[in-house]
C-alpha positions in Angstrom: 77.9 -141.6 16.9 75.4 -138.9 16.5 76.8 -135.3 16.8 75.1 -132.8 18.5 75.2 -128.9 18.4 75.8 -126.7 21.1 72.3 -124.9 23.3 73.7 -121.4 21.7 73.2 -122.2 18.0 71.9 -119.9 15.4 67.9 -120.4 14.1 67.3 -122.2 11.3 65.0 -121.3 9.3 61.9 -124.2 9.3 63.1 -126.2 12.4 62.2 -125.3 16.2 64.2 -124.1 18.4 62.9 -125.7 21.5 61.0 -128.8 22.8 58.1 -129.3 25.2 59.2 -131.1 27.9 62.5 -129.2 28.7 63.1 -127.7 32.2 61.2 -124.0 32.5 61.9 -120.8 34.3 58.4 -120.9 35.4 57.4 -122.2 39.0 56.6 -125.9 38.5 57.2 -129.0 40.4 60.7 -130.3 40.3 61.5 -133.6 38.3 62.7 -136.5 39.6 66.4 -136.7 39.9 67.5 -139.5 39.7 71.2 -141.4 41.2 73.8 -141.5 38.6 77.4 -142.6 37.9 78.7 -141.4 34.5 81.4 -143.1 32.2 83.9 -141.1 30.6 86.8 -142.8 28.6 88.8 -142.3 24.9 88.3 -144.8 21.9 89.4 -148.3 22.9 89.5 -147.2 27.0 86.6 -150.0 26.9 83.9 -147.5 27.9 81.4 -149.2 26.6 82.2 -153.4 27.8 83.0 -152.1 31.4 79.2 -149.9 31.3 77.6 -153.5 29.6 79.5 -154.9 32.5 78.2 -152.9 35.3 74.4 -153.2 34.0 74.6 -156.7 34.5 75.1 -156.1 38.5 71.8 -156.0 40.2 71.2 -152.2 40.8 73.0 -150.8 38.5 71.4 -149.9 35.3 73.8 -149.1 31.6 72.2 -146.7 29.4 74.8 -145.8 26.2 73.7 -142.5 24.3 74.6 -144.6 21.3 72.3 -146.8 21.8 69.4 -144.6 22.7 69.5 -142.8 19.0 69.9 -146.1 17.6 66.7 -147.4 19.0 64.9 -143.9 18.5 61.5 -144.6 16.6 61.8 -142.3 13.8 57.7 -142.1 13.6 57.4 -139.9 17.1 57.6 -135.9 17.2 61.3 -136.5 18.0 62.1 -139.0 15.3 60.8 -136.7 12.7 62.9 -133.8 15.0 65.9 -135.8 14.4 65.5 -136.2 10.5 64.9 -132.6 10.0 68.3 -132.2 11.2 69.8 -134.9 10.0 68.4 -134.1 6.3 69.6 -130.7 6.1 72.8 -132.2 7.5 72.8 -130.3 11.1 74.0 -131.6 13.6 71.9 -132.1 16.6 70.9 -129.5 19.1 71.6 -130.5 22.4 67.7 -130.1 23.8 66.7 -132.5 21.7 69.6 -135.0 22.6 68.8 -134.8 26.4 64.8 -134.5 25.1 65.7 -138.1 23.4 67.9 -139.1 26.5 65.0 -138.6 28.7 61.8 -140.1 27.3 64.5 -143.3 27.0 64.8 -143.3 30.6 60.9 -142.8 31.3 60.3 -145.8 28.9 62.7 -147.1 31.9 60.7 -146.5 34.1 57.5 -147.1 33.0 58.1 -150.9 32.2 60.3 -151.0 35.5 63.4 -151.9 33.5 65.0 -149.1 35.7 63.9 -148.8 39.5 65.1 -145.1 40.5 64.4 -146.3 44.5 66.5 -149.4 43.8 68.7 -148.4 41.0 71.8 -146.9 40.1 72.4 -145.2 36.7 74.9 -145.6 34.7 75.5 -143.4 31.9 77.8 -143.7 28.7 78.7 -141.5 26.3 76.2 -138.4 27.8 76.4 -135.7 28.8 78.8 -134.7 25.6 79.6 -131.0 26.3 79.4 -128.3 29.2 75.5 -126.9 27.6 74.1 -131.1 28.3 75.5 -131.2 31.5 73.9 -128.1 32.5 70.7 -129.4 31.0 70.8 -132.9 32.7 71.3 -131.4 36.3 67.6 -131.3 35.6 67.7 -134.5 35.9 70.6 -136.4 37.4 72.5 -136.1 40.5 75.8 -137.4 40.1 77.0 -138.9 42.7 80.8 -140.8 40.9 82.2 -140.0 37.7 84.5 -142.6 36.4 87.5 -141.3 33.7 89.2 -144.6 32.2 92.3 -143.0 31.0 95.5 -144.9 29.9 98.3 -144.1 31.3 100.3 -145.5 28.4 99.1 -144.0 25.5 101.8 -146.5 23.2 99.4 -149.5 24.8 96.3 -148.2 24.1 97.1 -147.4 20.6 98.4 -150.9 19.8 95.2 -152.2 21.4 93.1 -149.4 19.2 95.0 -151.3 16.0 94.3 -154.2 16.8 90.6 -153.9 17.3 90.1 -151.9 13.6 92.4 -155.2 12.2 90.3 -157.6 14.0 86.9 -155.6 12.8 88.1 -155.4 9.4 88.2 -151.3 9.8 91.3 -150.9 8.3 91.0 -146.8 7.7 90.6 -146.8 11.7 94.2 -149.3 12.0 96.1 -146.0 10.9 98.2 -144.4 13.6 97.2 -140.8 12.4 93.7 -141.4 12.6 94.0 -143.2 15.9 95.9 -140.3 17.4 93.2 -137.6 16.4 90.3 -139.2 17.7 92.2 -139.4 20.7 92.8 -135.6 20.5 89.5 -134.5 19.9 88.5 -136.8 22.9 90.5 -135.4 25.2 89.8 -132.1 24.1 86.2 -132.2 23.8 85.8 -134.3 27.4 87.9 -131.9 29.3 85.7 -129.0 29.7 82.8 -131.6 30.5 85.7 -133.1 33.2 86.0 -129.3 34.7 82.1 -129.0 35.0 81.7 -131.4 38.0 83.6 -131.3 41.6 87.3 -132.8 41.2 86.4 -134.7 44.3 83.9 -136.7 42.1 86.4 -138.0 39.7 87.6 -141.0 40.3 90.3 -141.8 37.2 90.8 -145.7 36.3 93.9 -147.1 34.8 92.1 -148.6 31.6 94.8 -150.9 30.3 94.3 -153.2 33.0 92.0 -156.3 32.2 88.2 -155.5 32.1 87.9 -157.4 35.2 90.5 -155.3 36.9 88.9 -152.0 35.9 85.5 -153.2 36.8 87.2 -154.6 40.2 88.6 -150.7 40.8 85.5 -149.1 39.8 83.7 -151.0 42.6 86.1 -150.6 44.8 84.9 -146.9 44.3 81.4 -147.9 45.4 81.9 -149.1 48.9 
């Protein structure tokens, strides 16, 4: 997972401070913004199968954050961004990330892999804090936000265990460690939560079956 730093961060010395491409103040044509549902859930909520799931459907098209940094070409202007940071051991900043984000979803575009007339958006795992989502309204109009939360934490944690046993992560099968990153989920996703309309959120019982939960998320849709 790739950190990212708040908009408000202090200059550093050697590395820019903004990217072309960004919104500006000054009068220019709006860009496109396109239809989106976003994906919120904790470790082990199944985020990511139930997004995978959903990009299968005709008209919906799954794009994880994860994997747009993962696929980022380190050669471009923003690849060699992104190691500047990275090599000095910075985290991110968050114009970059949605500057990333974005020429992902033109690539889209471009090679029709995503239809903005025909398509729905899904997105996974962005925006990340309050300063993305503020950037992204740039870009995105949000039309369902889906939490999978777990009303029985007890579950979710055995399921969490299971998974690190099964994957051979054994540091990630402790009960401590489970139960932090499950704090700092919920207390870095909360403000992001409190940025869109409560009438938007729809919240989906994540220990049910992945069919279930993809069953109530459509449900949603109709």
């Amino acid at each position: 997972m790739i950190a990212t730093a708040p908009a408000s961060r202090p200059r550093v010395d050697g590395l820019p401070e903004t990217l072309p491409g960004l919104p500006r103040t000054d009068a220019q044509e709006p860009p496109r913004r396109y239809r989106t549902i976003l994906l919120f859930g904790a470790p082990g909520s199944g985020k990511g199968t139930i997004g995978k799931a959903l990009g299968a459907i005709p008209g919906f098209v799954h794009v994880a954050c994860g994997d747009v940094f993962r696929n980022l070409d380190l050669t471009t202007p923003l690849g060699q961004i992104f190691i500047q940071y990275s090599a000095k051991g910075l985290l991110v900043p968050d114009d970059t990330t949605i500057e990333l984000w974005h020429q992902h979803i033109d690539a889209l575009v471009a090679t029709r892999r995503f239809v903005p007339e025909r398509d729905l958006l899904v997105l996974d795992g962005i925006p990340r804090n309050v300063a993305q989502a503020e950037i992204m309204d740039h870009y995105i109009q949000v039309e369902k936000i889906f939490h999978l939360v777990c009303l029985n934490e007890e579950l979710m944690f055995e399921r969490l265990r299971r998974r690190a046993l099964k994957e051979n992560r054994l540091d990630d099968a402790s009960e401590e460690v489970i139960r932090r990153r499950w704090r700092v989920y919920e207390s870095d996703s909360q403000p992001v939560l409190d940025y869109y309309p409560a009438g938007d959120i729809h919240q989906i019982d994540a220990i049910h079956s992945p069919i279930r939960v993809l069953h109530d998320i459509l449900g949603h849709m109709l």
